[in-house]
Backbone of each chain as ProteinMPNN parsed JSONL, in Angstrom:
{"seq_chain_A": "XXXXXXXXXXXXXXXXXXXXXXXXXXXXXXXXXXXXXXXXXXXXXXXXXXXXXXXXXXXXXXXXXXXXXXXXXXXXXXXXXX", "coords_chain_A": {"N_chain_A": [[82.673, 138.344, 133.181], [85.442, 136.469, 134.083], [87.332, 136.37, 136.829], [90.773, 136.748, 137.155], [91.53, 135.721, 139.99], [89.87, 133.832, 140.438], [90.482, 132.08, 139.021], [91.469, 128.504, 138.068], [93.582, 125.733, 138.236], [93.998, 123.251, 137.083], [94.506, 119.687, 137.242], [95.22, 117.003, 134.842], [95.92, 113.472, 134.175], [96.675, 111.947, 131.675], [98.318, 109.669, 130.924], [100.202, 107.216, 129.172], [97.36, 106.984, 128.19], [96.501, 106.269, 124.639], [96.275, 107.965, 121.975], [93.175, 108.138, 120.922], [93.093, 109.458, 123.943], [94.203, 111.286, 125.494], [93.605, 113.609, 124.243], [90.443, 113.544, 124.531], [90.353, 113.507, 126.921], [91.534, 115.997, 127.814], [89.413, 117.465, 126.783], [87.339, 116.8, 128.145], [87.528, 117.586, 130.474], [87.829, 120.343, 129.827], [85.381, 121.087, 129.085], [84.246, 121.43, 132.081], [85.674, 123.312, 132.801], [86.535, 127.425, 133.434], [86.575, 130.386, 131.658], [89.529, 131.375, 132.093], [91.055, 129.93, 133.401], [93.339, 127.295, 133.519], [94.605, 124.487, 132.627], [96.57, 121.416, 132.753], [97.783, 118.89, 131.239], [99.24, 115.923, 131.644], [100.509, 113.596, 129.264], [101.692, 110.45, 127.789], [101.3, 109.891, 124.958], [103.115, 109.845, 121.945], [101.744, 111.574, 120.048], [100.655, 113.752, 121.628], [101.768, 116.648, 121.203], [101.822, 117.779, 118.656], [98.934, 117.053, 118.633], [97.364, 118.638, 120.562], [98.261, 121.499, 119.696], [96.487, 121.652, 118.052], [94.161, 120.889, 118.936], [93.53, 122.939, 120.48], [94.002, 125.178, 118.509], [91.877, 124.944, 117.693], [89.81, 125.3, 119.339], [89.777, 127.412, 120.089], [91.781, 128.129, 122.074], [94.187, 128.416, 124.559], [97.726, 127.522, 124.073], [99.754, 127.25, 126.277], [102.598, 126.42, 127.207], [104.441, 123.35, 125.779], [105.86, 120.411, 127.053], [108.191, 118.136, 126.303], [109.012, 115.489, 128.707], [111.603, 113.231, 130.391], [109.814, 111.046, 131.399], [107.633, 112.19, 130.236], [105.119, 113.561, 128.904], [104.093, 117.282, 128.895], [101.646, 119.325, 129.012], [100.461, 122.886, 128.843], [97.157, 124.468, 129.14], [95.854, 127.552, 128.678], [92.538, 128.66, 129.045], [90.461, 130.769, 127.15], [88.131, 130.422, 125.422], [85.327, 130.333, 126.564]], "CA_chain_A": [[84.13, 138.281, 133.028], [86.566, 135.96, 135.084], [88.298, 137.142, 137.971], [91.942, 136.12, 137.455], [91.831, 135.013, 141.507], [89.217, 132.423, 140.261], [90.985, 130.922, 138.168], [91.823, 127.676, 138.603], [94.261, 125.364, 138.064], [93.548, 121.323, 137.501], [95.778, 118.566, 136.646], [94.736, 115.963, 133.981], [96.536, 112.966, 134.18], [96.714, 111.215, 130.991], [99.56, 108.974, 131.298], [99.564, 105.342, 129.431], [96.71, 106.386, 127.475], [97.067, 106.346, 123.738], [95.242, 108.328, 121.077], [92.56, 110.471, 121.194], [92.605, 109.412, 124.911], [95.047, 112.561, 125.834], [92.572, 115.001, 123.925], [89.482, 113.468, 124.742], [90.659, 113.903, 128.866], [91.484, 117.63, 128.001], [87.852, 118.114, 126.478], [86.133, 116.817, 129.572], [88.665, 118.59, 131.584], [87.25, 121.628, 129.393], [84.044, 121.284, 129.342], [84.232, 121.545, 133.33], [86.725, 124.58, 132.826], [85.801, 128.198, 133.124], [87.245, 131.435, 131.061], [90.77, 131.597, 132.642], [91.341, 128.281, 134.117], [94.561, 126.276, 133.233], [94.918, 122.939, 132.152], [97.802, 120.832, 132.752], [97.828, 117.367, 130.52], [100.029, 114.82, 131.333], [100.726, 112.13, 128.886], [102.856, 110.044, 126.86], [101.285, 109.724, 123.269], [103.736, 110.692, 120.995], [101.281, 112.346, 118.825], [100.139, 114.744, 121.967], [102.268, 117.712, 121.062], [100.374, 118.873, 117.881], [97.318, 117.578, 118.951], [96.998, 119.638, 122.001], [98.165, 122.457, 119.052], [95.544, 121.783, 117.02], [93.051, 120.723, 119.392], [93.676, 124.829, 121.159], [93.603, 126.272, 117.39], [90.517, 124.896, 117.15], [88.519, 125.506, 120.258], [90.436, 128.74, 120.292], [92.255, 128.391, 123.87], [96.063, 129.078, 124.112], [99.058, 126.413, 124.766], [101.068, 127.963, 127.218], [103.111, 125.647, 126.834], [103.976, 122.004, 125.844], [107.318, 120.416, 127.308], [108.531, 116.559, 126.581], [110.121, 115.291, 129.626], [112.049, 111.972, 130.027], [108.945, 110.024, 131.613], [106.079, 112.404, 130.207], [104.943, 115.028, 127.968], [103.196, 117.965, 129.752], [101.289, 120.682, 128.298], [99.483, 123.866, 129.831], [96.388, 125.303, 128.363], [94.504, 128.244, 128.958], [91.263, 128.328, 128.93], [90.179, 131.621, 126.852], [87.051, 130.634, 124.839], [84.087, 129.65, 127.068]], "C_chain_A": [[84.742, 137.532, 134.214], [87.168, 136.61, 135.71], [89.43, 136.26, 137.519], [92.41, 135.507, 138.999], [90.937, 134.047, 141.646], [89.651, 131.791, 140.02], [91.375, 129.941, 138.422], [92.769, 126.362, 138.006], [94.156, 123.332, 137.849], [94.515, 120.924, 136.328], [94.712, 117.186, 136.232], [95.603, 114.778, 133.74], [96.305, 111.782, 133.224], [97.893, 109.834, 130.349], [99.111, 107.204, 130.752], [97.958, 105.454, 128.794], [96.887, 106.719, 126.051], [96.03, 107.537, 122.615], [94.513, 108.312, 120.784], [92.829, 110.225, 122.701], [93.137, 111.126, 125.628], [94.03, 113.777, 125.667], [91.463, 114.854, 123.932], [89.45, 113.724, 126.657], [90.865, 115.291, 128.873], [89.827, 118.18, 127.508], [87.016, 118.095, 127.604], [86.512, 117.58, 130.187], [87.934, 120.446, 131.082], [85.826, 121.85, 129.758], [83.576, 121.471, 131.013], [85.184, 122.908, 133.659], [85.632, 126.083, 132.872], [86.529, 129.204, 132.395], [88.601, 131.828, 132.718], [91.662, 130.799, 133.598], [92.399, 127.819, 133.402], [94.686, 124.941, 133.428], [96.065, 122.238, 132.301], [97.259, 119.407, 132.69], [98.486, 116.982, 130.675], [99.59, 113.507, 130.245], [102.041, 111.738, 128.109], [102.882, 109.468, 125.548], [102.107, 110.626, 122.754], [103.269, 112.219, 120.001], [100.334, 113.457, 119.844], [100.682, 116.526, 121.734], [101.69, 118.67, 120.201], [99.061, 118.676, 118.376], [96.847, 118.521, 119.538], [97.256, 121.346, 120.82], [97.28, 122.587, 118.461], [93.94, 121.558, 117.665], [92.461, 122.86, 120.1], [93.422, 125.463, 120.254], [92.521, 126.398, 117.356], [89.059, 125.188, 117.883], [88.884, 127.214, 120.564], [90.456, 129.058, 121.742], [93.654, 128.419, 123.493], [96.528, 127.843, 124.848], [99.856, 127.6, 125.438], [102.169, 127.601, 127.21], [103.397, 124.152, 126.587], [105.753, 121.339, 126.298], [107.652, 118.64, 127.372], [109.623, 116.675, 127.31], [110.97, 114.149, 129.634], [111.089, 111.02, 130.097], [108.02, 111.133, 130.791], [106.111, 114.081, 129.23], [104.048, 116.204, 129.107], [103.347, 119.308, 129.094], [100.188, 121.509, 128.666], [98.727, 124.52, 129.041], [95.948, 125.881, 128.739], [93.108, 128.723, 128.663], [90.459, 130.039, 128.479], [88.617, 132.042, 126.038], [86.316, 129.301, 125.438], [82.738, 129.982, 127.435]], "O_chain_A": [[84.536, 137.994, 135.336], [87.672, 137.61, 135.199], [89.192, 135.054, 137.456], [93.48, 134.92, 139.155], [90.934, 133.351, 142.661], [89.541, 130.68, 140.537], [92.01, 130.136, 139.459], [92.3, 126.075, 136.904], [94.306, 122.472, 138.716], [94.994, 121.365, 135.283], [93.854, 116.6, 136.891], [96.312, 115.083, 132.781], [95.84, 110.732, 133.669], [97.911, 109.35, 129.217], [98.371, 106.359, 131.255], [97.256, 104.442, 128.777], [97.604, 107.719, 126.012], [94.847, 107.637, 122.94], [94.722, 108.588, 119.603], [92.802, 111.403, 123.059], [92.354, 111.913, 126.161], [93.698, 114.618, 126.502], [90.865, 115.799, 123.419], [88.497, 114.078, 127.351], [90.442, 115.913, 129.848], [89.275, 119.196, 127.932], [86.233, 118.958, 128.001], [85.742, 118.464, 130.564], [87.674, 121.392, 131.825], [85.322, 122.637, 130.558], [82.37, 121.681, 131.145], [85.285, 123.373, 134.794], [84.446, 126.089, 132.545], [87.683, 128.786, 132.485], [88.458, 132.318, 133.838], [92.648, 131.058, 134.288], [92.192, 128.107, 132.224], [94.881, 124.427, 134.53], [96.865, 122.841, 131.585], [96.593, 118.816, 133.539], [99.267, 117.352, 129.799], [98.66, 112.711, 130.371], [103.053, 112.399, 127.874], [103.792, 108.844, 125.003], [102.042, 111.845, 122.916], [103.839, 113.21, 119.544], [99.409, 114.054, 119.293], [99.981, 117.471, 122.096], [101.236, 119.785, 120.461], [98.212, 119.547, 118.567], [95.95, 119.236, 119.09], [96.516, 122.293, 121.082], [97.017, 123.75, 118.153], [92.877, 121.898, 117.144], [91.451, 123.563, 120.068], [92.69, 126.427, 120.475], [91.926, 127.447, 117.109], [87.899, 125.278, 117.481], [88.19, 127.992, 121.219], [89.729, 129.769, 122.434], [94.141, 128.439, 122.362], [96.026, 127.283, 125.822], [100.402, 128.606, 124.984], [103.002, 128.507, 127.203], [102.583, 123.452, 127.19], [106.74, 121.883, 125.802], [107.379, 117.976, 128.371], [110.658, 117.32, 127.14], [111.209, 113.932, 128.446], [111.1, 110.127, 129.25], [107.075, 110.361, 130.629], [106.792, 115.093, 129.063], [103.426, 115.757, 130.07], [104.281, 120.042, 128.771], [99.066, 121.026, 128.816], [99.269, 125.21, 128.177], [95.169, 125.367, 129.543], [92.996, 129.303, 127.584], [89.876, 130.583, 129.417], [88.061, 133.137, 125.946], [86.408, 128.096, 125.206], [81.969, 129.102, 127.824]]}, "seq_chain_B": "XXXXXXXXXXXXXXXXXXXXXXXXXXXXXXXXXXXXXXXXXXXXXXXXXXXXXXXXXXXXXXXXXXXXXXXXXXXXXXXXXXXXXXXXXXXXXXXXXXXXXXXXXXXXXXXXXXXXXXXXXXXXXXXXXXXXXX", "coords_chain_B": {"N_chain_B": [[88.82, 125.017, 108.608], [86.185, 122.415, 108.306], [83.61, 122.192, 110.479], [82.268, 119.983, 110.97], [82.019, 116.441, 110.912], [81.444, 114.014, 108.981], [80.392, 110.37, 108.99], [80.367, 107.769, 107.111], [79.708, 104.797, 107.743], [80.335, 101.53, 106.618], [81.947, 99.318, 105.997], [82.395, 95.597, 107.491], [83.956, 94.14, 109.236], [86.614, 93.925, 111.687], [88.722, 94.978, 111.579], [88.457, 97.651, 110.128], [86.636, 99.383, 112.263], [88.337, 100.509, 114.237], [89.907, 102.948, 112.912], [87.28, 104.326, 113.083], [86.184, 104.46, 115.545], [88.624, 106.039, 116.721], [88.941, 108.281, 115.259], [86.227, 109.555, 115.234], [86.372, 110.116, 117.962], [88.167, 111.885, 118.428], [87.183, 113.921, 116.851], [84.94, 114.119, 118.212], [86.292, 115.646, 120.421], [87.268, 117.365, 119.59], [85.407, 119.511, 119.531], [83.744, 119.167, 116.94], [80.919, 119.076, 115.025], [80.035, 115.3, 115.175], [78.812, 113.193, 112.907], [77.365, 110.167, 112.494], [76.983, 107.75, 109.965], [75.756, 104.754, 109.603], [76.058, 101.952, 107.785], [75.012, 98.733, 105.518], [77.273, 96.258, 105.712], [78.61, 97.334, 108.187], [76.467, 97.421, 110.224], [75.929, 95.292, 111.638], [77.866, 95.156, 113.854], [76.518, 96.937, 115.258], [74.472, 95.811, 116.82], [72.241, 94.836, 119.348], [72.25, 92.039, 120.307], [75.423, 90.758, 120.959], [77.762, 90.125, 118.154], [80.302, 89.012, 116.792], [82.619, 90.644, 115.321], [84.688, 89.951, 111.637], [87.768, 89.617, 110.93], [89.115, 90.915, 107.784], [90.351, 88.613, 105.283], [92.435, 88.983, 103.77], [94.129, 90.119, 105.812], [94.281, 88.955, 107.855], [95.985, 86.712, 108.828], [97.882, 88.74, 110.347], [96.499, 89.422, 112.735], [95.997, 88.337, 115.123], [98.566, 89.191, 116.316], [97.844, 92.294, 116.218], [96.105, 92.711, 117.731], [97.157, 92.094, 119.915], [98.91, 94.112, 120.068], [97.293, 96.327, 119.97], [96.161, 95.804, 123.021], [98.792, 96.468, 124.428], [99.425, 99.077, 123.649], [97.503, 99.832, 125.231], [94.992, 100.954, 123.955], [91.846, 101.689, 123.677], [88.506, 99.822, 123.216], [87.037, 99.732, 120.094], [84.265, 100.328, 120.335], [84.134, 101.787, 122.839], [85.18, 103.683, 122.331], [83.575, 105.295, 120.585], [81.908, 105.756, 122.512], [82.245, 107.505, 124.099], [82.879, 109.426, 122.236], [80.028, 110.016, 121.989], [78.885, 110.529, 124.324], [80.6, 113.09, 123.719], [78.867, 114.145, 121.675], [78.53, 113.038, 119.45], [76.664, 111.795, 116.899], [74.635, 108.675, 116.002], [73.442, 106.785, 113.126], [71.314, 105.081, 111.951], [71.263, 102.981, 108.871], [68.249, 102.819, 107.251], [67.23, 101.612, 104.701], [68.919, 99.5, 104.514], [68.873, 98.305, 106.865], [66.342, 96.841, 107.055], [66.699, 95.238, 104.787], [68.777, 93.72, 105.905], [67.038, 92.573, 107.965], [66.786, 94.082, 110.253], [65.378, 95.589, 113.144], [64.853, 98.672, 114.873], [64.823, 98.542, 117.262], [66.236, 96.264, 117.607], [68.94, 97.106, 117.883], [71.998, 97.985, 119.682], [72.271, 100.619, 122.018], [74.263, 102.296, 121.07], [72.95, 103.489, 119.451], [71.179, 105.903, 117.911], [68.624, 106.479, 116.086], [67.052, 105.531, 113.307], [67.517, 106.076, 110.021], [67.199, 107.929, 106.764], [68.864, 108.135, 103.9], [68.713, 110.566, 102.746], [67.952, 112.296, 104.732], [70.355, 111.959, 105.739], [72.535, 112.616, 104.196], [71.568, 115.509, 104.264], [72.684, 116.494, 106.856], [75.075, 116.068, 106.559], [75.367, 117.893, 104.996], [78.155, 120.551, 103.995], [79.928, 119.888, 105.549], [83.117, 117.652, 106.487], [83.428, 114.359, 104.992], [83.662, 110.842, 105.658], [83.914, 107.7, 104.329], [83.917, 104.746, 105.662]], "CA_chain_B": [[88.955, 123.145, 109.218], [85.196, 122.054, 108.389], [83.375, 122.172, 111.738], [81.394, 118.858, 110.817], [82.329, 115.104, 110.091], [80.199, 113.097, 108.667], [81.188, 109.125, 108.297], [79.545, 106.809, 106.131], [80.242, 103.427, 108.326], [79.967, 100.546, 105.766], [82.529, 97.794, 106.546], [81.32, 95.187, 108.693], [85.533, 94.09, 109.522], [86.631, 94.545, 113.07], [89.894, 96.243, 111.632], [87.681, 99.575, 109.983], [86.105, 99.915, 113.64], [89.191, 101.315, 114.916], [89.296, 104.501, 112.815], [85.679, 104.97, 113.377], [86.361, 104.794, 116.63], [89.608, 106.779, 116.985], [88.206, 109.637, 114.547], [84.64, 110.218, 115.543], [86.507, 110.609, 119.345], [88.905, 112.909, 118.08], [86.787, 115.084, 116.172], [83.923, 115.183, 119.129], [86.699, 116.161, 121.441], [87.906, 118.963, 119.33], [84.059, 120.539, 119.291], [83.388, 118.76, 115.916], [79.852, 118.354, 115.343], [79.977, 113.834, 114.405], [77.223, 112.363, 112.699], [77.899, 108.974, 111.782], [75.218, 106.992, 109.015], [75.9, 103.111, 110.053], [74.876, 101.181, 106.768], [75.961, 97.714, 104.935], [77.721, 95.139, 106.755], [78.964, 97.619, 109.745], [75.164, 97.164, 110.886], [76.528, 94.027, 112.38], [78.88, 95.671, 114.811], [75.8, 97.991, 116.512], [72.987, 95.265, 117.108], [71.929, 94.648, 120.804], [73.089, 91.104, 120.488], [77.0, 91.486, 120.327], [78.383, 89.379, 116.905], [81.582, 88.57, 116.465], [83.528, 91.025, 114.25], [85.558, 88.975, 111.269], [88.881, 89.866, 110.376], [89.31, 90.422, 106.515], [91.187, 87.569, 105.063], [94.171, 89.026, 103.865], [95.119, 90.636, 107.01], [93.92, 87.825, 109.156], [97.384, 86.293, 109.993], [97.907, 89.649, 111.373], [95.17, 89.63, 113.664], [96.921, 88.315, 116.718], [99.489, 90.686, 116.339], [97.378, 93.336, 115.698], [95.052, 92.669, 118.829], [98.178, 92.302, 121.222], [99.565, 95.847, 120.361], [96.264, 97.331, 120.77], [96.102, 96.198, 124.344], [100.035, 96.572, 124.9], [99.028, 100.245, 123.712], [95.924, 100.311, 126.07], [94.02, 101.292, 122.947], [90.24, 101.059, 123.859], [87.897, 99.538, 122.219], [86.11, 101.202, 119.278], [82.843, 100.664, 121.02], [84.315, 102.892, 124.084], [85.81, 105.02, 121.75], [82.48, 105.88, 120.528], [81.199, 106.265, 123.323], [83.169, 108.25, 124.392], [82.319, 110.311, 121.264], [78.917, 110.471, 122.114], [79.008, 111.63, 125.46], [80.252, 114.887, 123.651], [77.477, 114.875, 121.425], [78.26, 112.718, 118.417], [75.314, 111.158, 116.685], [75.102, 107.131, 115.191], [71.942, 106.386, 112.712], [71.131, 103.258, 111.151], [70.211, 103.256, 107.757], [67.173, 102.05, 107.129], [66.885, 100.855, 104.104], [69.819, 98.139, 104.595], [68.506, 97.668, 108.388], [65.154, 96.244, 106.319], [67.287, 94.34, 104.0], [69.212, 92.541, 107.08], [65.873, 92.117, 108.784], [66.968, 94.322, 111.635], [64.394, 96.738, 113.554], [65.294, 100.21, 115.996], [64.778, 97.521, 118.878], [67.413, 95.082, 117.288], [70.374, 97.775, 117.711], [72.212, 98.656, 120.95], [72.13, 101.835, 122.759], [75.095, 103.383, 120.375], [72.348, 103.727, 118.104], [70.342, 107.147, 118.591], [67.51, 106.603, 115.367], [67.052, 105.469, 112.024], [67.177, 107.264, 108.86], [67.227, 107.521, 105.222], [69.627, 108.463, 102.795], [68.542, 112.362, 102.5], [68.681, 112.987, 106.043], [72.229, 112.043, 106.434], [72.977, 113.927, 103.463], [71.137, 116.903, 104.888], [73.145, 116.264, 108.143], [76.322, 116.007, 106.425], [75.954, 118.88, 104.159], [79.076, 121.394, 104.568], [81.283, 119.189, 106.37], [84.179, 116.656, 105.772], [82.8, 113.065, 104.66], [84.254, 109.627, 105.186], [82.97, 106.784, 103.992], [85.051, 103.802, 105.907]], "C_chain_B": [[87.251, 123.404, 109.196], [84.136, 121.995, 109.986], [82.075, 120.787, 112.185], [82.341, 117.727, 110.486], [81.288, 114.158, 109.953], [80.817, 111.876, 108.035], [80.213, 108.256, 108.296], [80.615, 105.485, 106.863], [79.956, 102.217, 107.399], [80.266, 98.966, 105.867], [82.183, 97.066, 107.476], [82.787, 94.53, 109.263], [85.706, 94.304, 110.668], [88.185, 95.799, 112.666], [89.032, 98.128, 111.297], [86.997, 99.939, 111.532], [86.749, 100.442, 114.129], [89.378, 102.801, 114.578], [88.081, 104.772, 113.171], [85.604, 105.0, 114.614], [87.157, 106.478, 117.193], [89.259, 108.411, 116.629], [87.026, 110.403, 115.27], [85.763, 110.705, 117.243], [86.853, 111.546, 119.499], [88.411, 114.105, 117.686], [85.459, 115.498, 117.346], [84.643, 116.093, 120.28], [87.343, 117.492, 121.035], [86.576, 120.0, 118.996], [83.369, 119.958, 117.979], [82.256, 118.487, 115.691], [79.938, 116.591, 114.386], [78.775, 113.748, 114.344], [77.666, 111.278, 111.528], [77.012, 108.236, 111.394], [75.841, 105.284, 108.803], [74.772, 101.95, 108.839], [75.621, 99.753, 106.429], [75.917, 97.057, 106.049], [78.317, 95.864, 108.192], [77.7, 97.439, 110.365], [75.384, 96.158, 112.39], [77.147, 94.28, 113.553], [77.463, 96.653, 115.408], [74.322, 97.061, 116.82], [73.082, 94.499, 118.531], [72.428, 93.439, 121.419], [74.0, 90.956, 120.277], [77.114, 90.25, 119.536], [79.803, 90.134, 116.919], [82.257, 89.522, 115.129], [84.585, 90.26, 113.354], [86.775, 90.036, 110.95], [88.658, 89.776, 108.738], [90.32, 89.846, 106.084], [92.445, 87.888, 104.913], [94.513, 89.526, 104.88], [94.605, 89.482, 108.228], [95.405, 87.494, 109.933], [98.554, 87.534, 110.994], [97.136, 90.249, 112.601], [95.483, 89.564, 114.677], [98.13, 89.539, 116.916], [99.259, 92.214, 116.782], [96.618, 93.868, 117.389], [96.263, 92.575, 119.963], [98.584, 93.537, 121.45], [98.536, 96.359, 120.71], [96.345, 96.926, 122.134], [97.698, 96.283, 124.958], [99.545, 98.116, 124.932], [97.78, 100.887, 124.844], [95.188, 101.127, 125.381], [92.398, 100.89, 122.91], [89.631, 100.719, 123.046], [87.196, 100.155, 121.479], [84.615, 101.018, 120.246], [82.943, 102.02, 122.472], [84.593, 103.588, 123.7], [84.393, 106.127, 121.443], [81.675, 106.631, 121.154], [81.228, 107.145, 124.422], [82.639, 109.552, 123.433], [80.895, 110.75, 121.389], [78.257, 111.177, 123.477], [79.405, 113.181, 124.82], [80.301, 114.862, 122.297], [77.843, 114.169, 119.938], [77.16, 111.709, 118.091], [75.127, 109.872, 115.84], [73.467, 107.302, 114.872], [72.231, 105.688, 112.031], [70.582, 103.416, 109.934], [68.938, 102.519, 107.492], [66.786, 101.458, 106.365], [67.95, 99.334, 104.416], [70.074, 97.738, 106.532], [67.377, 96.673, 107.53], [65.687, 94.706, 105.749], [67.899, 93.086, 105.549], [67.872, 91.86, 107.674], [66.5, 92.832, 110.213], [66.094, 95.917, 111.843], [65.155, 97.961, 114.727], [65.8, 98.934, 117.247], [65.871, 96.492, 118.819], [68.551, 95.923, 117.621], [70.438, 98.156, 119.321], [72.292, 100.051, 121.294], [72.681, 102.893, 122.024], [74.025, 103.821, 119.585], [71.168, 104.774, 118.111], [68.872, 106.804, 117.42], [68.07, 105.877, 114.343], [66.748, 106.06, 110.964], [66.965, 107.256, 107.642], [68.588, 108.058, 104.911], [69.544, 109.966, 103.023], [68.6, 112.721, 103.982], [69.772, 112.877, 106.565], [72.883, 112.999, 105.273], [72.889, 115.273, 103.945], [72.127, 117.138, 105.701], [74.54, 116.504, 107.818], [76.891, 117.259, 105.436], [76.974, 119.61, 104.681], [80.236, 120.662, 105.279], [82.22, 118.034, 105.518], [83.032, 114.864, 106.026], [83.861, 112.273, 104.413], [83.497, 108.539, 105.245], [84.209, 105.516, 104.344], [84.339, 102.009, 105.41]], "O_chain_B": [[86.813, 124.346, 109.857], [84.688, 121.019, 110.496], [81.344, 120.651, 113.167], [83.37, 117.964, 109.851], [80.484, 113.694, 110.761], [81.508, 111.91, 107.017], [79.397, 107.995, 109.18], [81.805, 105.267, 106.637], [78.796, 101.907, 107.671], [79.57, 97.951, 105.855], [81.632, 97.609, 108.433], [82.422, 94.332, 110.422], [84.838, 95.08, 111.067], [88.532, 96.867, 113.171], [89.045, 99.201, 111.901], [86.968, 101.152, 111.74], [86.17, 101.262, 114.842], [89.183, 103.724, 115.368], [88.01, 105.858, 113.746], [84.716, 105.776, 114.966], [86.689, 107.49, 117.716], [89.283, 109.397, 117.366], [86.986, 111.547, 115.723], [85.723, 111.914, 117.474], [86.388, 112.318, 120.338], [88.92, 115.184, 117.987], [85.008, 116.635, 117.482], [84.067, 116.962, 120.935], [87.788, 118.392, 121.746], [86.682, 121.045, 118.354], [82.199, 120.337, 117.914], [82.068, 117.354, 116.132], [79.91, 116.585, 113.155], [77.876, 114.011, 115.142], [78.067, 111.365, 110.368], [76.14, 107.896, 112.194], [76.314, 104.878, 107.741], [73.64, 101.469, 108.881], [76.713, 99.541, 106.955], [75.128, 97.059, 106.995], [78.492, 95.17, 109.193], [77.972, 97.201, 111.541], [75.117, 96.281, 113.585], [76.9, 93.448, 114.426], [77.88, 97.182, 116.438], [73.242, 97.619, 117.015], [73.943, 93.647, 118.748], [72.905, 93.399, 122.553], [74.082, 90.903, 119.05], [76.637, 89.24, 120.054], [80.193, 91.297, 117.014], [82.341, 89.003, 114.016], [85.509, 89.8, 114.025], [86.54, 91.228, 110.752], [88.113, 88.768, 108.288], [91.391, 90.38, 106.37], [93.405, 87.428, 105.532], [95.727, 89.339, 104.961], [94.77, 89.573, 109.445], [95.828, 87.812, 111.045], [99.461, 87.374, 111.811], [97.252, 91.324, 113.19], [95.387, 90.545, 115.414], [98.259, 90.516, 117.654], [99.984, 93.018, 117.369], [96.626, 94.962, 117.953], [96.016, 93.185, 121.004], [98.674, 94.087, 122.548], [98.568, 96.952, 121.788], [96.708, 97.919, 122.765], [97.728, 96.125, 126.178], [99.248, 98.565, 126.039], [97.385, 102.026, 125.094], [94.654, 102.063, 125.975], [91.885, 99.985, 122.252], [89.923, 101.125, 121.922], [86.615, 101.151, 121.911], [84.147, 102.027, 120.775], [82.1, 102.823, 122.871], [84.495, 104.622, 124.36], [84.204, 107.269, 121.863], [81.003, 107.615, 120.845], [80.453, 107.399, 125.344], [82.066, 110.526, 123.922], [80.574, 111.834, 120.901], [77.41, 112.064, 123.582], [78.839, 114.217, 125.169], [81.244, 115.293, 121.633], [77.359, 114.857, 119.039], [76.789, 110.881, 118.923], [75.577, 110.059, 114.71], [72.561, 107.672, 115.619], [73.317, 105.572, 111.463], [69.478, 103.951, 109.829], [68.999, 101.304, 107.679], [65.963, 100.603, 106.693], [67.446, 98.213, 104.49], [70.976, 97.19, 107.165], [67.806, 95.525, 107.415], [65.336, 93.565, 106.047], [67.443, 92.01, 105.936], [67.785, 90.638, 107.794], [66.667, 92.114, 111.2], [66.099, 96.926, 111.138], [66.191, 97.614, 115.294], [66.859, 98.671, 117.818], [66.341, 95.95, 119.82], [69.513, 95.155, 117.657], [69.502, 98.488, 120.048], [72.439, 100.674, 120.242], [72.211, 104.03, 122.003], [74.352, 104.784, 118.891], [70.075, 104.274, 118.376], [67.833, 106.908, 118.071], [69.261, 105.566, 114.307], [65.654, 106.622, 110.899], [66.337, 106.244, 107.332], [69.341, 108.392, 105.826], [70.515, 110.495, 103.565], [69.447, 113.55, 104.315], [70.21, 113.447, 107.564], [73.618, 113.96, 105.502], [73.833, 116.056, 104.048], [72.712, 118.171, 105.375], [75.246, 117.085, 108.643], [78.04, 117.588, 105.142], [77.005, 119.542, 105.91], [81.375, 121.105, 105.427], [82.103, 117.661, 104.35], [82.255, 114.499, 106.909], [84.743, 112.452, 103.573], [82.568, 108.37, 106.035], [85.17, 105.304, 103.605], [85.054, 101.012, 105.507]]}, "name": "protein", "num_of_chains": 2, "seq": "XXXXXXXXXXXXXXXXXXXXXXXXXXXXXXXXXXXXXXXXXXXXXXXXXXXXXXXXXXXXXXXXXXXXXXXXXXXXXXXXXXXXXXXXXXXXXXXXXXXXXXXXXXXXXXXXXXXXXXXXXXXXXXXXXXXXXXXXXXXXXXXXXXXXXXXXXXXXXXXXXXXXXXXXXXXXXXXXXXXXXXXXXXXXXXXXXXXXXXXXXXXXXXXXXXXXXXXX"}
């Protein structure tokens, strides 16, 4: 079981790249993740908002949240199934 | 949601390379197991000596167009896309009977290219999952 004072926090900076690139940078980003780790994706594909929903349904990890800004989308995942 | 894709690569076109790119990346990055059966004229697009992808005719005079937005978009190339895809863990096989027919051997194909197969083992491979045939 994860210690919640492990956990760790990394920034993915997908910015400027276009589709899958956003959710292929959170997979690596995962696959280097451990049970209770947080994700934070920057980018600015339009089409990252569901993905990142559908990419989390499907690996079964949680959006914490996803927030379009003026320059950048940014969305926090936690990392629950690893 | 199927937890397989299985795509029947056929076109030998540089435009169909882009879904087959975009897809297979998509679906290895969401855990998907890809297994992609590379037959027909896409053959052309995975052999060790790189050939020239054609444009199909009617969309030709969109070709320039087409090729500027992709790099305005910084849209990688399907070959990186792939490979990209195969780093997490999708699988490219050559068919073999229409490798024969071209005259092309294991040793003729570049690196994307993990084996050669038949017919029934990509079936096997693809049972249960979603199938596209581009």
């Amino acid at each position: 079981m994860a210690n919640e004072a492990d956990a760790q926090k990394t920034l993915v900076d997908a910015r400027g790249s276009s589709c899958p690139g956003p959710i292929t940078d959170l997979a690596m980003a995962y696959r280097r993740a451990k049970k209770g780790d947080v994700i934070e994706l920057w980018g600015t594909d339009p089409g990252m908002p569901p993905d990142v929903k559908a990419w989390a349904e499907k690996t079964h990890n949680e959006v914490v949240s996803i927030e379009t800004q003026a320059d950048k989308i940014v969305a926090v995942v936690r990392i629950l199934n690893r | 949601m199927a937890d397989k894709l299985a795509i029947v690569m056929y076109s030998g076109t540089a435009d169909k390379f882009i879904p087959l790119g975009v897809l297979s990346q998509a679906a290895a990055a969401m855990g998907t197991q890809v297994e992609i059966f590379v037959t027909g004229f896409a053959l052309r697009g995975f052999t060790a000596q790189k050939q020239e992808l054609p444009f199909p005719v009617e969309f030709a005079a969109m070709a320039p167009a087409l090729g500027q937005g992709l790099q305005q978009a910084k849209v990688a190339s399907w070959d990186k896309m792939l490979r990209q895809a195969k780093d997490l863990g999708a699988k490219v096989h050559a068919c073999s009977m229409m490798s024969e027919v071209m005259g092309l051997k294991l040793g003729d194909f570049n690196d994307l290219v993990d084996d050669m197969v038949g017919a029934a083992t990509f079936l096997q491979e693809a049972e249960g999952g979603q199938v596209l045939f581009i």
